[in-house]
RODREN-745009 format. One record per residue: residue number from 1; x, y, z of N, C-alpha, C, O, CB in turn. Coordinates in Angstrom, 2 decimals, padded with zeros to 5 digits. Glycine has a CB too. Layout:
# RODREN-745009
+------+---------+---------+---------+---------+---------+---------+---------+---------+---------+---------+---------+---------+---------+---------+---------+
| resi |      nx |      ny |      nz |     cax |     cay |     caz |      cx |      cy |      cz |      ox |      oy |      oz |     cbx |     cby |     cbz |
+------+---------+---------+---------+---------+---------+---------+---------+---------+---------+---------+---------+---------+---------+---------+---------+
|  NUM |       X |       Y |       Z |       X |       Y |       Z |       X |       Y |       Z |       X |       Y |       Z |       X |       Y |       Z |
...
+------+---------+---------+---------+---------+---------+---------+---------+---------+---------+---------+---------+---------+---------+---------+---------+
END
This chain:
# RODREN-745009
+------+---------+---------+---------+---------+---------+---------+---------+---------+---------+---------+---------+---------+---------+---------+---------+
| resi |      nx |      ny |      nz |     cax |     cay |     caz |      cx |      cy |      cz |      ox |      oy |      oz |     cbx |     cby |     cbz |
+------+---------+---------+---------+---------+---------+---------+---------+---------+---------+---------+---------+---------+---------+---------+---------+
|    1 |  006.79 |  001.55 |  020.15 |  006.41 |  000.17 |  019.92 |  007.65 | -000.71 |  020.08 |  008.67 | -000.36 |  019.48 |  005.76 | -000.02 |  018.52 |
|    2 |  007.67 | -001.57 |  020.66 |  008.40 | -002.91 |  021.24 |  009.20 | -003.48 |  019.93 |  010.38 | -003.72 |  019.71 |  007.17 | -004.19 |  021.90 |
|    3 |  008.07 | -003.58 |  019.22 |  008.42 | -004.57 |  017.94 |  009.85 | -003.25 |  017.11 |  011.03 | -003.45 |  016.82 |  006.40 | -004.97 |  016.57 |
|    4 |  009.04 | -002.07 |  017.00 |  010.16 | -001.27 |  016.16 |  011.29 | -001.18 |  016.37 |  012.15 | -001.23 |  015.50 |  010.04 | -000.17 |  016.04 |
|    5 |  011.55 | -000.99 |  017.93 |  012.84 | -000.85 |  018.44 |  013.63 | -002.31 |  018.50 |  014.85 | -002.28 |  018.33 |  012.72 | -000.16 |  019.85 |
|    6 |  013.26 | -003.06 |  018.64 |  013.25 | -004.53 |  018.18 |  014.44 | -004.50 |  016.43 |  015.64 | -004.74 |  016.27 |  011.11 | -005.06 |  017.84 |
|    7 |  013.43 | -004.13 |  015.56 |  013.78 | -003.69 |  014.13 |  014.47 | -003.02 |  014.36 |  015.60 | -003.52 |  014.37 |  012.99 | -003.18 |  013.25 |
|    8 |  014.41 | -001.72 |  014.64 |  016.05 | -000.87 |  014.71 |  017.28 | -001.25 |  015.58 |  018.30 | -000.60 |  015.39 |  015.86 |  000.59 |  015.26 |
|    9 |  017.27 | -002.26 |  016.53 |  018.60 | -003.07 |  016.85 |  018.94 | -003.80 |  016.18 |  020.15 | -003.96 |  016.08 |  018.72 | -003.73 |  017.81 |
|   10 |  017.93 | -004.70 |  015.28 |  018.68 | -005.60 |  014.17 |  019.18 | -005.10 |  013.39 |  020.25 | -005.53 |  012.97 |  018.11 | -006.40 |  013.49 |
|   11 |  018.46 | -003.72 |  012.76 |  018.76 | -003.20 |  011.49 |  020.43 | -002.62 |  011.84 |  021.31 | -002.83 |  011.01 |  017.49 | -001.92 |  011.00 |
|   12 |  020.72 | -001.92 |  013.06 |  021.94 | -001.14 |  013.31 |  022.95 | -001.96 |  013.59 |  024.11 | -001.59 |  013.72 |  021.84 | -000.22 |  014.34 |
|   13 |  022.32 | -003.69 |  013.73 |  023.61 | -004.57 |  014.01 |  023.62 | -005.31 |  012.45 |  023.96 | -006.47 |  012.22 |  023.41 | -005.86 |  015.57 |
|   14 |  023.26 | -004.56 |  011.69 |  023.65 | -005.53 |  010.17 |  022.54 | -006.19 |  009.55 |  022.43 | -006.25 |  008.33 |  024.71 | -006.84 |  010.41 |
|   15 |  021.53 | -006.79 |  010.52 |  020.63 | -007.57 |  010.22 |  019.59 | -007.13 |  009.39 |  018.45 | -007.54 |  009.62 |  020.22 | -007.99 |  011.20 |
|   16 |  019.78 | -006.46 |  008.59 |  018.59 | -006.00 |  007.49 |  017.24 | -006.94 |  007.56 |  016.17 | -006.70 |  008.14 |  019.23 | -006.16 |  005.80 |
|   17 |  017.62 | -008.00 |  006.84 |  016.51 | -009.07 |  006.57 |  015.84 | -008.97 |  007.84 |  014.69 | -008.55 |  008.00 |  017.03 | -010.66 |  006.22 |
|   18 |  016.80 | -009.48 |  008.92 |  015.47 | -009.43 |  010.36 |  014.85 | -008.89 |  011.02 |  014.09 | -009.19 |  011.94 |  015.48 | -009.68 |  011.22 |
|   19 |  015.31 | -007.59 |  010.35 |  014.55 | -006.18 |  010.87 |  013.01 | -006.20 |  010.20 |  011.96 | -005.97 |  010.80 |  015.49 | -004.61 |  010.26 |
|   20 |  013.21 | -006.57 |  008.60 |  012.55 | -006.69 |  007.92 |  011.45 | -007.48 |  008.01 |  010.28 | -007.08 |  007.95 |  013.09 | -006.80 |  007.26 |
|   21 |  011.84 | -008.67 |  008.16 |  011.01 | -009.73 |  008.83 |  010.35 | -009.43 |  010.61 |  009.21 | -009.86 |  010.80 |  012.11 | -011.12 |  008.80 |
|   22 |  010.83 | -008.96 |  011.43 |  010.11 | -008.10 |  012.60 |  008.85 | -007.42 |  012.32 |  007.69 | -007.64 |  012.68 |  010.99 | -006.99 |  013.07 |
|   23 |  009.41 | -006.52 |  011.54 |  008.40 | -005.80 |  010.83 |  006.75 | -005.64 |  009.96 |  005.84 | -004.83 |  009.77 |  009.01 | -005.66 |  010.30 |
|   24 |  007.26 | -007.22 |  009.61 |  006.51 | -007.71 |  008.93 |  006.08 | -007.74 |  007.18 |  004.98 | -007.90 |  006.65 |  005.84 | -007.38 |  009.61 |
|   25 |  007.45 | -007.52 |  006.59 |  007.97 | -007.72 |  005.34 |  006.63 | -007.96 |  004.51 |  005.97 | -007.16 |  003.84 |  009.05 | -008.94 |  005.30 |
|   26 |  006.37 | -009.80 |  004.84 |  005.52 | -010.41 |  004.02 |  004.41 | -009.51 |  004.09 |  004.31 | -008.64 |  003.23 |  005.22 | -011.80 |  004.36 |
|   27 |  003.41 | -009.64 |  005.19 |  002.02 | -009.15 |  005.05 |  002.53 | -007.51 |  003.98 |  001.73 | -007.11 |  003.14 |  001.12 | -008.86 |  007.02 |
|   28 |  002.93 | -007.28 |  004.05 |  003.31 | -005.85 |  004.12 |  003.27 | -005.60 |  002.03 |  002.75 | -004.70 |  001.36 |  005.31 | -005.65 |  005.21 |
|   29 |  004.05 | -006.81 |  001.60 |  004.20 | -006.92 |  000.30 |  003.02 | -007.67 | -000.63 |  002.83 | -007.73 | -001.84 |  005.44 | -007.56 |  000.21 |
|   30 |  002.20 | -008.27 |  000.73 |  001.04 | -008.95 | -000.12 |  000.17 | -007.72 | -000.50 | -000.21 | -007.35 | -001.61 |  000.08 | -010.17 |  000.77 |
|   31 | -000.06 | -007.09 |  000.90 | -001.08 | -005.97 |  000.77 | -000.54 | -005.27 |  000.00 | -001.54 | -004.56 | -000.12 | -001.49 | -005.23 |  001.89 |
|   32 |  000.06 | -004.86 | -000.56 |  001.16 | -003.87 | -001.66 |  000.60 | -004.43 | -002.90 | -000.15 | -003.81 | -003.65 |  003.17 | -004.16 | -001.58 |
|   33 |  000.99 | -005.59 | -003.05 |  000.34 | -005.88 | -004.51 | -001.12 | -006.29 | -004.40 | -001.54 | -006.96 | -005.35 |  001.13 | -007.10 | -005.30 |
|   34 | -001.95 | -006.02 | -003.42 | -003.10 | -006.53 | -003.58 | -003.89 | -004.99 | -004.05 | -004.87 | -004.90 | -004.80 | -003.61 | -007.40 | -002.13 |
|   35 | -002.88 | -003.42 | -003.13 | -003.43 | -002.46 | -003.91 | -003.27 | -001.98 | -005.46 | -003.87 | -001.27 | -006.27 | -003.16 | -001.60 | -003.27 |
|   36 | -001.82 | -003.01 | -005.39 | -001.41 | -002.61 | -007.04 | -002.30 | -003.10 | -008.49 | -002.36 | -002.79 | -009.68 |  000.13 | -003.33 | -007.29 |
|   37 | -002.88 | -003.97 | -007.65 | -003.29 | -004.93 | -008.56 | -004.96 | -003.83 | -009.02 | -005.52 | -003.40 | -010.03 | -003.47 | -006.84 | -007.63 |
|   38 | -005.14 | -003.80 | -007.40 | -006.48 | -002.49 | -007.65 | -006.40 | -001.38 | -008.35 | -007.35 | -001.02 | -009.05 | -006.90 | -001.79 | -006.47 |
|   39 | -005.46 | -000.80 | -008.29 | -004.86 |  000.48 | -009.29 | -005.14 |  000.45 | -010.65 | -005.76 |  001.22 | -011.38 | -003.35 |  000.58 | -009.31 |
|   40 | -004.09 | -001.39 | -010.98 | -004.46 | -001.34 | -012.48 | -005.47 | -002.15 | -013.32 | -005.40 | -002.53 | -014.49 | -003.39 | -001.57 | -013.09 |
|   41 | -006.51 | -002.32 | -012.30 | -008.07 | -002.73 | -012.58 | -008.61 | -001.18 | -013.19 | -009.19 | -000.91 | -014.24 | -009.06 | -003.34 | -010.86 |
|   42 | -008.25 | -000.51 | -012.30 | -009.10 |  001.24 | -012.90 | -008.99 |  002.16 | -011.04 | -008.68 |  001.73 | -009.93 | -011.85 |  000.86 | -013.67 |
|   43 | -009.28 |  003.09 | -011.38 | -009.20 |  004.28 | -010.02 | -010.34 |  004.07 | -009.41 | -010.48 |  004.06 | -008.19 | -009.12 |  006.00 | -010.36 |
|   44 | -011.29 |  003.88 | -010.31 | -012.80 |  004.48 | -009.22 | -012.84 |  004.06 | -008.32 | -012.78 |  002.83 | -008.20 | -014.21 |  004.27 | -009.48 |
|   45 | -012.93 |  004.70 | -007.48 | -013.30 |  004.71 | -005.73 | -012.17 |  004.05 | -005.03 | -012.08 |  003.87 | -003.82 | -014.80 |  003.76 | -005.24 |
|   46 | -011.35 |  003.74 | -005.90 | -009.61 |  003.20 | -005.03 | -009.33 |  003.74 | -003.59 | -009.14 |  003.04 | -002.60 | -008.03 |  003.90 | -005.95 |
|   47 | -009.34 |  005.02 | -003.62 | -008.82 |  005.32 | -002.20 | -009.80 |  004.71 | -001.00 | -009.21 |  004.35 |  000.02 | -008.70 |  007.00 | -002.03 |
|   48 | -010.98 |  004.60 | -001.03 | -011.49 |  004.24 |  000.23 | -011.51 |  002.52 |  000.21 | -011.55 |  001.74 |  001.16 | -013.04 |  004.99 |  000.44 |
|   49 | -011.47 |  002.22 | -001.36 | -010.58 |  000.13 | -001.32 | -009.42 |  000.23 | -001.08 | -009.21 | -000.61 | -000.20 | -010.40 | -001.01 | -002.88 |
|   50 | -008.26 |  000.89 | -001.38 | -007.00 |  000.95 | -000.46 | -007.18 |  001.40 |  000.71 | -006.07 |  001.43 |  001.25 | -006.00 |  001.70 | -000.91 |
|   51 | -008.06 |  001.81 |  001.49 | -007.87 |  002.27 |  003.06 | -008.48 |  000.99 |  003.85 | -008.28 |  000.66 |  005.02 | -008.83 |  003.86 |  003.51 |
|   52 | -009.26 |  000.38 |  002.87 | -010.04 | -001.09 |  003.46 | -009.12 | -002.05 |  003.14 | -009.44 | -003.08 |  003.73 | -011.57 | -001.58 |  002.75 |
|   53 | -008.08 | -002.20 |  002.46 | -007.54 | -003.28 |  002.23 | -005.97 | -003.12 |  003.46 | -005.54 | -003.79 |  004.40 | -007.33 | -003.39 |  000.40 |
|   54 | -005.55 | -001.82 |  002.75 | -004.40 | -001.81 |  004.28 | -005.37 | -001.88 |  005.70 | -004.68 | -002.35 |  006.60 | -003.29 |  000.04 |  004.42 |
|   55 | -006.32 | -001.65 |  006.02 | -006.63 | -001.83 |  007.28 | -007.06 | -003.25 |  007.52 | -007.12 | -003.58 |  008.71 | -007.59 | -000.89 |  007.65 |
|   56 | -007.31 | -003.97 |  006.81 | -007.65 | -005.32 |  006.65 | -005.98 | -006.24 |  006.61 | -005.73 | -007.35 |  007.09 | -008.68 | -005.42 |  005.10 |
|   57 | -005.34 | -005.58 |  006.08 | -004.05 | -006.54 |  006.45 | -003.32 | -005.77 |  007.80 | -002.51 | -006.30 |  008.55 | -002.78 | -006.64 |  004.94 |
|   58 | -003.70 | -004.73 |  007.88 | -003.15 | -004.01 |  009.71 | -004.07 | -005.40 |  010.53 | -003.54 | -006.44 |  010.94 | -004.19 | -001.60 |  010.37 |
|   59 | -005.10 | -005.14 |  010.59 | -006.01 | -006.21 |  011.64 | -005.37 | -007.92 |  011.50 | -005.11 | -008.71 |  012.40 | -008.02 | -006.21 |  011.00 |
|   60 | -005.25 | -008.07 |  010.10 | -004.15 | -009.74 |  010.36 | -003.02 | -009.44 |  010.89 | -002.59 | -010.26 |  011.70 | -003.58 | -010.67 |  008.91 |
|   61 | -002.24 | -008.26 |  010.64 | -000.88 | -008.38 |  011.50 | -000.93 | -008.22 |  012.84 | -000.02 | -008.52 |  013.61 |  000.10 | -007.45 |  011.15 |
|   62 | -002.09 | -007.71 |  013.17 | -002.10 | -007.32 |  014.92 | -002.63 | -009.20 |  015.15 | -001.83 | -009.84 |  015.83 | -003.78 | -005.55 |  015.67 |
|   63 | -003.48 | -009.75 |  014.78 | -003.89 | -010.82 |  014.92 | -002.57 | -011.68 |  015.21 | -002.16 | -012.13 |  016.27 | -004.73 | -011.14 |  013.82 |
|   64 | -002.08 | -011.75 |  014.00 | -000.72 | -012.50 |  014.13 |  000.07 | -012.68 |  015.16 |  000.42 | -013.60 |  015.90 |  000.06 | -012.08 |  013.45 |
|   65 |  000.34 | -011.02 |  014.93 |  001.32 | -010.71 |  015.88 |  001.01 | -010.77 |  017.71 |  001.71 | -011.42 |  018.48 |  001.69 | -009.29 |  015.40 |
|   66 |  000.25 | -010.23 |  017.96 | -000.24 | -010.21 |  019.44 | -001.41 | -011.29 |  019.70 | -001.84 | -011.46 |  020.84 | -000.82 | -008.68 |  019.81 |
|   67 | -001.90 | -012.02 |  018.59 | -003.25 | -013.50 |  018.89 | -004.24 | -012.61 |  019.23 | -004.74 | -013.15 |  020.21 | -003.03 | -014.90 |  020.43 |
|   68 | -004.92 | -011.43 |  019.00 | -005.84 | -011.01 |  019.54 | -006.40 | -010.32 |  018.22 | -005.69 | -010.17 |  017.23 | -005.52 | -010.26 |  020.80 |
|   69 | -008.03 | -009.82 |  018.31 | -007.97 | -009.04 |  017.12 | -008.03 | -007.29 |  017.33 | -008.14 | -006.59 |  018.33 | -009.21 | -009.58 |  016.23 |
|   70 | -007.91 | -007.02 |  016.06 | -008.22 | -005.31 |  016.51 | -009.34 | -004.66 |  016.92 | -009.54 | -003.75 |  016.11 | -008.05 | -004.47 |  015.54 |
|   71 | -010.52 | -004.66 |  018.13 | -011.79 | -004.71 |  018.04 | -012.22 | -003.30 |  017.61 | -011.99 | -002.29 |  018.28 | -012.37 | -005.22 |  019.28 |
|   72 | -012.85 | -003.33 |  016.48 | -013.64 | -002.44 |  015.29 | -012.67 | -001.94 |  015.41 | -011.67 | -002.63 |  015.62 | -015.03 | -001.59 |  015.27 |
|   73 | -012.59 | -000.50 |  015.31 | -011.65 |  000.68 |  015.07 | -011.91 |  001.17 |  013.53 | -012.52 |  000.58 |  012.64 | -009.99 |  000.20 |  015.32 |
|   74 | -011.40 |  002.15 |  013.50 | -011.36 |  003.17 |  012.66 | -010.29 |  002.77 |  011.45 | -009.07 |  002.72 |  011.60 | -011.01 |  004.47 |  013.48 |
|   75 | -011.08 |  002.47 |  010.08 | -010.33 |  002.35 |  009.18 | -009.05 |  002.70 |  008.80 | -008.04 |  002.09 |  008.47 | -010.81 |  002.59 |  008.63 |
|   76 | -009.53 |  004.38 |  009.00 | -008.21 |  005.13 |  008.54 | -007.23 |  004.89 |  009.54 | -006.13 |  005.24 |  009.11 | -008.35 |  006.70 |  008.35 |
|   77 | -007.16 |  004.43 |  010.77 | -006.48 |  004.62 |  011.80 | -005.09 |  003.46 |  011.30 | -003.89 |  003.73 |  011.26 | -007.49 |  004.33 |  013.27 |
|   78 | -005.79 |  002.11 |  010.96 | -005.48 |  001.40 |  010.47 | -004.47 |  001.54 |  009.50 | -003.32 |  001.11 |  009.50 | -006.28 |  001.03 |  010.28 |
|   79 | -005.20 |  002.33 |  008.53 | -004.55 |  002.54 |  007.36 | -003.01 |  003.57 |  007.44 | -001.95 |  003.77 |  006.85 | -005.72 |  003.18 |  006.45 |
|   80 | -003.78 |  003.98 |  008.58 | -002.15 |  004.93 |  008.71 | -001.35 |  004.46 |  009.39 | -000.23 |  004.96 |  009.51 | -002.07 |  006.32 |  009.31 |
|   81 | -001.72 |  003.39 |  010.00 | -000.49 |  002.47 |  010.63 |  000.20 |  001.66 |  009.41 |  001.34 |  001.97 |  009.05 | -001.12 |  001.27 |  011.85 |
|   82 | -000.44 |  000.74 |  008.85 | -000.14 |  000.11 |  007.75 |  000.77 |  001.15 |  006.77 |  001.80 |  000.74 |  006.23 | -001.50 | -000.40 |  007.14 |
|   83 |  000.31 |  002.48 |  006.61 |  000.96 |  003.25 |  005.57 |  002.77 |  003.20 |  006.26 |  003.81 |  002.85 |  005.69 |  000.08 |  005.08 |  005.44 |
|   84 |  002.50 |  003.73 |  007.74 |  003.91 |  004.19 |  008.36 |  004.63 |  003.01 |  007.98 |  005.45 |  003.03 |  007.06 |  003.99 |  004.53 |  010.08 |
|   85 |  004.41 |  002.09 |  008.57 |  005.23 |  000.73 |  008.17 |  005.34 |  000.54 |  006.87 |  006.43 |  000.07 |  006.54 |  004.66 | -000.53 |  008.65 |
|   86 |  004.60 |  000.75 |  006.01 |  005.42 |  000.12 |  004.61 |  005.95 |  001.42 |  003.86 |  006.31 |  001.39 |  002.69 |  004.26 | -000.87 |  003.39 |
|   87 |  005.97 |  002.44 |  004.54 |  007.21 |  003.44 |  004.38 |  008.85 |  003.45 |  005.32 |  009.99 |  003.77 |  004.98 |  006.47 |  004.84 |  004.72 |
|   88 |  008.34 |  002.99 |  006.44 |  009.55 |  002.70 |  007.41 |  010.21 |  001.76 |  006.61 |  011.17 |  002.23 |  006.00 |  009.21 |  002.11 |  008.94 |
|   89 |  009.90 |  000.10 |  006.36 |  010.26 | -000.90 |  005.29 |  010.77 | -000.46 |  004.06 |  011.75 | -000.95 |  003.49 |  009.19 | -001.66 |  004.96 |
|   90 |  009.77 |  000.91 |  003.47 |  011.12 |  000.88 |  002.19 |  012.17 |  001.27 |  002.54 |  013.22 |  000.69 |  002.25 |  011.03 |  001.70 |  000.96 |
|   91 |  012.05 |  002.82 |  003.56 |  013.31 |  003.68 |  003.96 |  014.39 |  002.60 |  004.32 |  015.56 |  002.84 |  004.02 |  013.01 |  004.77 |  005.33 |
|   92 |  014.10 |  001.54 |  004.88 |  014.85 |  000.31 |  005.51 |  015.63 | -000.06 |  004.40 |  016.86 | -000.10 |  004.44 |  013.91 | -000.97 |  006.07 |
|   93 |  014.86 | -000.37 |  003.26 |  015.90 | -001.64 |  002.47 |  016.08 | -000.77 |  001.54 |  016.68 | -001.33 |  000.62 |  015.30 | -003.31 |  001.86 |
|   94 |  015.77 |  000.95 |  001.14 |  016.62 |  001.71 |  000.41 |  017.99 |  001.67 |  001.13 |  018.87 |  001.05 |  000.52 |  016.06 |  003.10 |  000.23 |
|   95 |  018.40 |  002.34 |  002.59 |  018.86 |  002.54 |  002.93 |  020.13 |  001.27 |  003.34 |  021.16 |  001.55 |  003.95 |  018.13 |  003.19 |  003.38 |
|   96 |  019.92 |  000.45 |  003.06 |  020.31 | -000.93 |  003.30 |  020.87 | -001.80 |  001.94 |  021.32 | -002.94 |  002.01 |  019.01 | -001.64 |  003.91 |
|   97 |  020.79 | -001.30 |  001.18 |  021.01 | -001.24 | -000.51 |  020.13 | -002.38 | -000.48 |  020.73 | -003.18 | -001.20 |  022.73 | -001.45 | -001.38 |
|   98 |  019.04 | -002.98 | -000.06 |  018.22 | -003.73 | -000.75 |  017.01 | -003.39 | -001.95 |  016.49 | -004.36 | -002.51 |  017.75 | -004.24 |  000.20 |
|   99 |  016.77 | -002.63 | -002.15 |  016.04 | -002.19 | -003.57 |  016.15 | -003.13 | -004.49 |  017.18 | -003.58 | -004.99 |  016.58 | -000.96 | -004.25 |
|  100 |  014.63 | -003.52 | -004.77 |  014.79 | -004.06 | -005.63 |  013.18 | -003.39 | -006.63 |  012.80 | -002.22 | -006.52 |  015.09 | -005.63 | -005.13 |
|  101 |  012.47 | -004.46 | -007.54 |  011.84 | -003.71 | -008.64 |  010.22 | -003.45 | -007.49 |  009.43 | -002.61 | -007.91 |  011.69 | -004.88 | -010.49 |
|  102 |  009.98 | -003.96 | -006.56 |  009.35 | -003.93 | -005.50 |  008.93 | -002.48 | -005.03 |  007.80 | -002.02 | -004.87 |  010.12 | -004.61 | -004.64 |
|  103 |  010.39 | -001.79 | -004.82 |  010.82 | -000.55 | -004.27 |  010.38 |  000.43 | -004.96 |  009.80 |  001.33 | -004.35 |  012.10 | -000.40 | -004.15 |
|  104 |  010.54 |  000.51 | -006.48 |  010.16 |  001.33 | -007.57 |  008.59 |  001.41 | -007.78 |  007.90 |  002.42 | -007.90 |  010.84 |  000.81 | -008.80 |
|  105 |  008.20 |  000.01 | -007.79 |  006.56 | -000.06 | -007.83 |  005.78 |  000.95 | -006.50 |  004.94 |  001.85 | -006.50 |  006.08 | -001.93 | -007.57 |
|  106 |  006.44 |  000.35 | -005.61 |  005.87 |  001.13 | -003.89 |  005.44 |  003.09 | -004.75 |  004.37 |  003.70 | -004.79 |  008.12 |  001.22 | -002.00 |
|  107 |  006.75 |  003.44 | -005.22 |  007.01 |  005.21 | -005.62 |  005.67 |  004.88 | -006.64 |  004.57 |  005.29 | -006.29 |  009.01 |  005.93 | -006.61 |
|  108 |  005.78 |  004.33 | -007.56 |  005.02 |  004.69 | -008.57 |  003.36 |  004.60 | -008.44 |  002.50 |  004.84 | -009.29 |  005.52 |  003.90 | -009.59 |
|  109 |  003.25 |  004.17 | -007.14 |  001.23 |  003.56 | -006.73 |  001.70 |  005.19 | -005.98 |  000.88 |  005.82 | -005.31 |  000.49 |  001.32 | -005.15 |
+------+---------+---------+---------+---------+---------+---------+---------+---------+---------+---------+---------+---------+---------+---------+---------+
END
């Protein structure tokens, strides 16, 4: 992907933040607390509302990002895109000494 390698030249020239922001940081932290928030409502049936909610913010970032939408597709497909990226993003700003209480929450869902 265009965009990643994109992110890994900023990231290897210093640019943390703009790797970050490439990436897509924001969407990335809304949907984060929008599952967190689901978690500590209660479990029942969470995993298939977290696979609908990351695939629902995958489909705005493709929107965003490329102006087009994702036509139908496969939830999980979604969801495992959305997952890779907001694991690539932490490995990023662990590795980058950006950690913050964000980082800890991500481990603990």
């Amino acid at each position: 992907e265009v965009r990643v390698n994109y992110a890994k030249l900023k990231k290897t020239s210093g640019e943390n933040s703009a790797a970050l922001k490439v990436l897509g940081q924001d969407s990335t932290e809304n949907a984060f607390k929008e599952i967190l928030s689901l978690l500590l409502d209660g479990p029942e049936n969470s995993e298939i509302t977290i696979q609908m909610i990351a695939a629902k913010h995958e489909r705005e970032r493709i929107q965003k990002t490329f102006g087009f939408e994702a036509a139908g597709g496969d939830d999980s497909i979604l969801a495992d895109r959305f997952a890779r990226r907001l694991l690539r993003l932490t490995q990023w700003q662990v590795d980058g000494g950006m950690q913050d209480a964000s980082i800890v929450n991500r481990f603990r869902a």
